[in-house]
PADREN-177058 format. One record per residue (C-alpha): residue in one letter; x, y, z. Coordinates in steps of 0.02 Angstrom, whole numbers, padded with zeros to 5 digits, always signed. Each point is the difference from the previous one (the first is absolute). Example, Ala and Ser with C-alpha at 12.3 -4.5 7.8 and 13.67 -1.06 7.14 Angstrom:
<nodes>
A+00615-00225+00390
S+00069+00172-00033
</nodes>
This chain:
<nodes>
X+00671-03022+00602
X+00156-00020-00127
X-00016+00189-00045
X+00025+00042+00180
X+00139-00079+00022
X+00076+00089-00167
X-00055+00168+00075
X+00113-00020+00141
X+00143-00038-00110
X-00027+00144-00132
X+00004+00147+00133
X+00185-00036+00031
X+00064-00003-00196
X+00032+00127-00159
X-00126-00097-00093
X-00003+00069-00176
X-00115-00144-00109
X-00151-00099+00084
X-00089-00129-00096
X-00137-00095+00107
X-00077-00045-00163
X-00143-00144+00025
X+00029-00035+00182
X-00180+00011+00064
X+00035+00170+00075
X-00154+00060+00069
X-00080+00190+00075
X+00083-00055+00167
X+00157-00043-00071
X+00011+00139-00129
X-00035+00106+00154
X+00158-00069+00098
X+00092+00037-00155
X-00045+00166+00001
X+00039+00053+00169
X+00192-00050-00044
X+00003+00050-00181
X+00002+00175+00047
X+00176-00031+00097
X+00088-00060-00150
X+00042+00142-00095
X+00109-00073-00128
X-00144-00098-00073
X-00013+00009-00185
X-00117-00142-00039
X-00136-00090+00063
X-00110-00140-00085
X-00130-00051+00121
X-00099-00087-00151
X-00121-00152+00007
X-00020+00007+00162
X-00174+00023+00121
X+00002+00180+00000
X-00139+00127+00007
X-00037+00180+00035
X+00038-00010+00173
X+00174-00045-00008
X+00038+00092-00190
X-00063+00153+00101
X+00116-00030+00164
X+00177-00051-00121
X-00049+00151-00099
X+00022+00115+00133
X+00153-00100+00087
X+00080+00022-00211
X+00001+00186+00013
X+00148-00001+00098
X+00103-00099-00121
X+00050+00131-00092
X+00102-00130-00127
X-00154-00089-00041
X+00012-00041-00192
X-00102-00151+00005
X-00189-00043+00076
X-00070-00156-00066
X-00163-00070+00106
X-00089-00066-00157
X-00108-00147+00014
X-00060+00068+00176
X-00176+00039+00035
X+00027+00157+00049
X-00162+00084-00108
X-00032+00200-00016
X+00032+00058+00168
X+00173-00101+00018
X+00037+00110-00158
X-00074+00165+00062
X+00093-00025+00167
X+00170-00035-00110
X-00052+00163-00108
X-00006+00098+00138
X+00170-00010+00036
X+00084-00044-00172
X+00052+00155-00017
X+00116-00022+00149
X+00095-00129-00106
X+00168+00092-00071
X+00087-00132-00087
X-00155-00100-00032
X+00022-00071-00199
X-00098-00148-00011
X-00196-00032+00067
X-00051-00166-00036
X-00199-00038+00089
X-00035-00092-00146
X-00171-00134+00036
X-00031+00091+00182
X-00180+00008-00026
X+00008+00186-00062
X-00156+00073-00079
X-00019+00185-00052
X-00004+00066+00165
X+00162-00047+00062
X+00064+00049-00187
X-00058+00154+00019
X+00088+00042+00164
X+00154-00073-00079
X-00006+00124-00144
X-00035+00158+00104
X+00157-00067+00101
X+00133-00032-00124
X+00016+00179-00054
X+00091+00023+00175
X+00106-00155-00017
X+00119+00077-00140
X+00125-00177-00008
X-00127-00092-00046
X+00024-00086-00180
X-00085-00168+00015
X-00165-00041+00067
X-00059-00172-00016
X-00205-00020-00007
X-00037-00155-00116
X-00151-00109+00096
X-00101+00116+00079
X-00175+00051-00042
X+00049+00168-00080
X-00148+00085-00082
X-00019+00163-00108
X+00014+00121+00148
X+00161-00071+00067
X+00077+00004-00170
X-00074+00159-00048
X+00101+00049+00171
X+00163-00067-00031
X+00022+00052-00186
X-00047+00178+00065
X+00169-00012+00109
X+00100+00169-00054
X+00164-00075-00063
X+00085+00167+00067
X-00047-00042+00147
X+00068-00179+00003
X+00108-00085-00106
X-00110-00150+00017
X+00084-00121-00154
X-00108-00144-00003
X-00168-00059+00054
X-00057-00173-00004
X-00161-00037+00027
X-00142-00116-00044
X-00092+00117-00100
X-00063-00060-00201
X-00019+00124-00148
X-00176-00044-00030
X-00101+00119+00128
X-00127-00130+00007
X+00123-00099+00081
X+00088+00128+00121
X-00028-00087+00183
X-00066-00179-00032
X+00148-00109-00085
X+00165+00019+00085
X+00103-00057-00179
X+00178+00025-00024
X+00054+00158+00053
X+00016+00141-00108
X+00113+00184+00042
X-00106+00157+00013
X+00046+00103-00173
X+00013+00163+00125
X+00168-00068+00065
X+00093-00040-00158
X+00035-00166-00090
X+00008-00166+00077
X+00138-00040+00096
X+00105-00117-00059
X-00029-00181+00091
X+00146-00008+00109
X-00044-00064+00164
X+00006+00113+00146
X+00075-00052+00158
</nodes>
């Protein structure tokens, strides 16, 4: 009921940073969100994380995003929102101008929503970080993301959950380690 209430208020302001980070946000409320998101043009960043999100509602702010053309920012990691919340955000990442920094880091993620991510960022040329550490990436989805073509995206750094030892690609999530495709690792300034 809270979001609501904030969905009133947001229609009638030049929002440009929304963080609604662990608030129990749920698909109804994420949905709410995203039929006023869409007004605020200005927005540059958004951290929905650790809240009750799943595909439903990744899928509705997704499309309600697009028209935030200053949208640097998208963090909804630690949401449930699986392989199709990340196939329906693919599908229109590459609507995302400005977008810099993806963070759906432990989303519940396997290789089939990695996948559709990787055929996706090609399209979204801003994109330099993309945060994937705790999800259940296996070969494919790696094998996906490291065949990326850095002319087509300037992708910087990858973080993801991923070990060197193929024997352990997929089962333990370990600290994260940066995809060799994109470059060294960054350094360990924190973002945002």
């Amino acid at each position: 009921a809270g979001v609501e209430y904030l969905v009133g208020a947001l229609g009638q302001c030049a929002l440009a940073h929304l963080n609604l980070r662990s608030n129990g946000i749920t698909d109804v409320g994420a949905e709410s969100l995203g039929g006023v998101l869409g007004q605020c043009v200005a927005l540059a960043r958004v951290d929905l994380g650790k809240n009750q999100i799943r595909a439903q509602g990744a899928g509705r702010l997704a499309l309600a995003l697009r028209e935030c053309q200053s949208l640097e920012h998208l963090c909804l990691g630690n949401n449930a929102i699986g392989d199709k919340g990340a196939a329906r955000l693919a599908g229109v990442l590459g609507q995302y101008p400005s977008l810099t920094n993806l963070y759906l880091h432990r989303t519940q993620i396997r290789d089939e929503g990695v996948v559709s991510l990787a055929g996706a960022i090609g399209g979204c040329t801003s994109l330099v970080h993309l945060r994937l550490e705790g999800n259940a990436i296996g070969n494919e989805g790696a094998s996906r993301l490291a065949e990326v073509p850095r002319h087509l995206s300037p992708l910087g750094t990858v973080t993801s959950s991923l070990q060197g030892d193929p024997a352990n690609i997929g089962n333990d999530p370990g600290p994260p380690v940066w995809g060799s495709a994109w470059g060294p690792e960054p350094s360990r300034e924190r973002v945002g």
